[in-house]
DRENPA-183794 format. One record per residue (C-alpha): residue number from 1; x, y, z. Coordinates in Angstrom, 3 decimals, always signed. Example, Ala and Ser with C-alpha at 12.3 -4.5 7.8 and 13.67 -1.06 7.14 Angstrom:
BEGIN
<atom k="1" px="+12.300" py="-4.500" pz="+7.800"/>
<atom k="2" px="+13.670" py="-1.060" pz="+7.140"/>
END
This chain:
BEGIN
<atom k="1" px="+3.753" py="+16.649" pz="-7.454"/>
<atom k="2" px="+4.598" py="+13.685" pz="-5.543"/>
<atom k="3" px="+6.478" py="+10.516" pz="-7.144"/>
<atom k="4" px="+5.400" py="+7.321" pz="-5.727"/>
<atom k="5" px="+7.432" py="+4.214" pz="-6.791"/>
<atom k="6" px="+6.578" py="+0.398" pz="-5.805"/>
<atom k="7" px="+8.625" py="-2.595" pz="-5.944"/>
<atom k="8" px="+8.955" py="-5.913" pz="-4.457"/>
<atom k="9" px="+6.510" py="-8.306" pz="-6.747"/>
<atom k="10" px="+6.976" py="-10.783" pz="-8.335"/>
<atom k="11" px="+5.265" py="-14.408" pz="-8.785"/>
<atom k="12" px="+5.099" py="-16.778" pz="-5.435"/>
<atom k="13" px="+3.393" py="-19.554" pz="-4.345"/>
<atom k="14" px="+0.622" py="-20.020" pz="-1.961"/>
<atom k="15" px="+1.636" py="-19.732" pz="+1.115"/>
<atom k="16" px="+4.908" py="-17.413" pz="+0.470"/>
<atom k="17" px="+5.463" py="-14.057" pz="+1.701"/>
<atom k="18" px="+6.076" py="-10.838" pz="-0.181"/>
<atom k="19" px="+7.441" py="-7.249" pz="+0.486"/>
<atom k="20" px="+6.524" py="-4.549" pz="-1.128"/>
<atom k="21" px="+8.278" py="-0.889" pz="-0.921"/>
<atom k="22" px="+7.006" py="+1.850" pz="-1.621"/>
<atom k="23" px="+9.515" py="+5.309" pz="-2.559"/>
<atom k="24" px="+7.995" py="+8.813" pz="-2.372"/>
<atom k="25" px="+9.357" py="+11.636" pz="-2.908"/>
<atom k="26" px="+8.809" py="+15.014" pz="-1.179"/>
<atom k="27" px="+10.128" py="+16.793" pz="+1.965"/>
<atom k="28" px="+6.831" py="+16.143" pz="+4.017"/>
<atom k="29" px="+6.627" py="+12.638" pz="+3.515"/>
<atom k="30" px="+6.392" py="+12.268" pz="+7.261"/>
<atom k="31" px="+2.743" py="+14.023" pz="+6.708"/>
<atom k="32" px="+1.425" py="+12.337" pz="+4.184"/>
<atom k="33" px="-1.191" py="+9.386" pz="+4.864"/>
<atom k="34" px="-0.375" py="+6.430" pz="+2.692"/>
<atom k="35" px="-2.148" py="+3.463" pz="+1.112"/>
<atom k="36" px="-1.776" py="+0.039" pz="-0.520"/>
<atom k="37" px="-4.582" py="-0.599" pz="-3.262"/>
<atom k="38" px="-4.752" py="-3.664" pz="-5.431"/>
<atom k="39" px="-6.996" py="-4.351" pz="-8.913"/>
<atom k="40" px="-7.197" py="-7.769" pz="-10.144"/>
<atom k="41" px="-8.893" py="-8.152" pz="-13.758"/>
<atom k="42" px="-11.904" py="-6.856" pz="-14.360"/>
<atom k="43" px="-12.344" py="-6.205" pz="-10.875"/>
<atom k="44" px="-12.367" py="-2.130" pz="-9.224"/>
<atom k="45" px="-9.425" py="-0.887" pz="-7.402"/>
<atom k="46" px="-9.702" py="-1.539" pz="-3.745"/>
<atom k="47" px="-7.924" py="-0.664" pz="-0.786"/>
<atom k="48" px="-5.751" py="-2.846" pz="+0.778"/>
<atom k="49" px="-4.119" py="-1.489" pz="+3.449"/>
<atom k="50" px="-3.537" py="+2.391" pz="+4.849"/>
<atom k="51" px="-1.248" py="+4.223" pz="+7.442"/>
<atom k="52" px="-1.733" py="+7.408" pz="+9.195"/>
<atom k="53" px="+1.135" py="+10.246" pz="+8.417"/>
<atom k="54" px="+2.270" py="+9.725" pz="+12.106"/>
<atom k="55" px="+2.274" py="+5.624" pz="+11.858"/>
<atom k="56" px="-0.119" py="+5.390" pz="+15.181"/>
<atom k="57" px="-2.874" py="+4.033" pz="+12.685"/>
<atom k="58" px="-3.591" py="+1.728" pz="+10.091"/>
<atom k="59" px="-6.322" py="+0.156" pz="+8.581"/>
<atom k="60" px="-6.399" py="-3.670" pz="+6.852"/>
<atom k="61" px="-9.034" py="-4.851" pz="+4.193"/>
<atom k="62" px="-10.818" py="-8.066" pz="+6.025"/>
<atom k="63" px="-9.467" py="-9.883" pz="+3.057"/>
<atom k="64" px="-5.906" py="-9.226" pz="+4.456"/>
<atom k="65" px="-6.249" py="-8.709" pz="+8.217"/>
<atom k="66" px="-3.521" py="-11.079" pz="+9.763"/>
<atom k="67" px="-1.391" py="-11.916" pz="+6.743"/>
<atom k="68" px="-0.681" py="-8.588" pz="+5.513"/>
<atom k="69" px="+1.539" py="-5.683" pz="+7.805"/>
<atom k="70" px="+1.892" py="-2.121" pz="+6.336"/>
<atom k="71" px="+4.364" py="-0.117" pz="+8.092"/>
<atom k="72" px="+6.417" py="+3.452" pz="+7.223"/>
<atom k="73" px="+9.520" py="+4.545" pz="+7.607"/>
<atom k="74" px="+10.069" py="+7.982" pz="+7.452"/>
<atom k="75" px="+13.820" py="+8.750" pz="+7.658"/>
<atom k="76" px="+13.427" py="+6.865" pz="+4.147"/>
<atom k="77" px="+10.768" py="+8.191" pz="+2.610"/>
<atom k="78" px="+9.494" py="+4.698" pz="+2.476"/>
<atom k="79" px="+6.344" py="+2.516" pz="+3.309"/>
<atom k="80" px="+5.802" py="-1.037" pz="+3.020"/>
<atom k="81" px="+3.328" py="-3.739" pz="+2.815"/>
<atom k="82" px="+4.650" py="-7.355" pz="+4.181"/>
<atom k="83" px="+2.248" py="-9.648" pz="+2.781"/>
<atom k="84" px="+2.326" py="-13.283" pz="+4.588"/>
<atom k="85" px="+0.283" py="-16.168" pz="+3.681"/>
<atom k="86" px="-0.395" py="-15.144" pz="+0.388"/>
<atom k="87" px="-3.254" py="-17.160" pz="-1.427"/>
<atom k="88" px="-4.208" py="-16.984" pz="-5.462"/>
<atom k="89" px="-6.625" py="-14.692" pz="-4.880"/>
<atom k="90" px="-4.079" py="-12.072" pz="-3.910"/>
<atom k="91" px="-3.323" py="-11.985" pz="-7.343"/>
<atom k="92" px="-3.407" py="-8.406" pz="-8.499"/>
<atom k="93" px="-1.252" py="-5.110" pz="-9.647"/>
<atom k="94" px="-0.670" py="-3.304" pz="-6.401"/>
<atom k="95" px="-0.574" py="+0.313" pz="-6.134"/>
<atom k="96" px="+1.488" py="+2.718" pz="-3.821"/>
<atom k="97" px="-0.909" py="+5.860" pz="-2.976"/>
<atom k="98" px="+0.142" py="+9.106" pz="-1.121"/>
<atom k="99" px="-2.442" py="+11.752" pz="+0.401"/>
<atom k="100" px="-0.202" py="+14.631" pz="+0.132"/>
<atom k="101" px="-2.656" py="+17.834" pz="+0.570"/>
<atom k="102" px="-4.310" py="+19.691" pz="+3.069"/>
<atom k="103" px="-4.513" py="+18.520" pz="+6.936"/>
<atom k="104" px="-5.286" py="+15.370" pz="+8.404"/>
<atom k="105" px="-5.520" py="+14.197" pz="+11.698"/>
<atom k="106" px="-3.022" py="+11.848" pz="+13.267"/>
<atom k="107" px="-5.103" py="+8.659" pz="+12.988"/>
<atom k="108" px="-6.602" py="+9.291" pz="+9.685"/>
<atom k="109" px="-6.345" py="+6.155" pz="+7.160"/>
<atom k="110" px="-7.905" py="+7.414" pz="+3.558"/>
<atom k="111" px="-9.433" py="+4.206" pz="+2.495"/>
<atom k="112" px="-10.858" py="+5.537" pz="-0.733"/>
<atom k="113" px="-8.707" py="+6.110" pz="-4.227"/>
<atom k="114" px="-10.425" py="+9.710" pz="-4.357"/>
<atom k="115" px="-8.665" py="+10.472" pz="-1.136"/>
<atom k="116" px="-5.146" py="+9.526" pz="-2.379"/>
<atom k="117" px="-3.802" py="+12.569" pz="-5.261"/>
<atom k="118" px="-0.438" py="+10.585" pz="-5.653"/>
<atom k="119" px="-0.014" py="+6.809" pz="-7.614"/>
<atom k="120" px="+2.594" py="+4.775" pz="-8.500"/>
<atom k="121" px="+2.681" py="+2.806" pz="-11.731"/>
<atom k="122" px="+1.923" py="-0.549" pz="-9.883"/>
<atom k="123" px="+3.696" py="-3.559" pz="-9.505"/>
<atom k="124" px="+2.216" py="-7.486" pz="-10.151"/>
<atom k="125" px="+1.552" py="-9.428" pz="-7.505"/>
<atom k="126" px="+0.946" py="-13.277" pz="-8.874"/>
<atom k="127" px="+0.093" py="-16.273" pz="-6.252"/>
<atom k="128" px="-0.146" py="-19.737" pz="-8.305"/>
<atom k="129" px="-1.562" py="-22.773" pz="-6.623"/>
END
């Protein structure tokens, strides 16, 4: 089983910039695709951003594209999401998610939760106007 662990929100204000990490455990890391979802309130959970296992792809929400940068490093076991720009309706518990199982190829970006088998607990992400 794979820990995932997020940190890095907190409450900003429009316009500020966030970083969010993202700890997972395991020896493979380095082969394990990895997301950023979010969930707001009565809303689903929806993907965010994703990374391939080898960091040559990623995929952005339109919501995000240009204000938010996800990016791994694997010597730490570690991926984050830089988050620039950030407007009230960014507003949401963000979730870490790790793909851990079977093979994938080297550009593939799981952009669905049923694709991810490994959460984190979340961390809140509040933009006030």
């Amino acid at each position: 089983q794979v820990q995932v662990v997020e940190s890095g929100g907190g409450l900003v204000q429009t316009g500020d910039s966030l970083r969010l990490s993202c700890a997972a455990s395991g020896r493979t890391f380095r082969s394990y695709a990895m997301g950023w979802f979010r969930q707001a309130p009565g809303k689903e959970r929806d993907v965010v951003a994703a990374i391939s296992w080898s960091g040559v792809s990623t995929y952005y929400a339109d919501a995000v594209k240009g204000r938010f940068t996800i990016s791994r490093d694997n010597a730490k076991n570690t991926v984050y999401l830089q988050m620039n720009s950030l407007k009230p309706e960014d507003t949401a518990v963000y979730y870490c998610a790790a793909r851990s199982y079977g093979y994938s190829s080297s550009s593939y970006t799981p952009r669905s939760p049923n694709e991810y088998d490994s959460w984190g607990q979340g961390t809140q992400v509040t933009v006030s106007s």
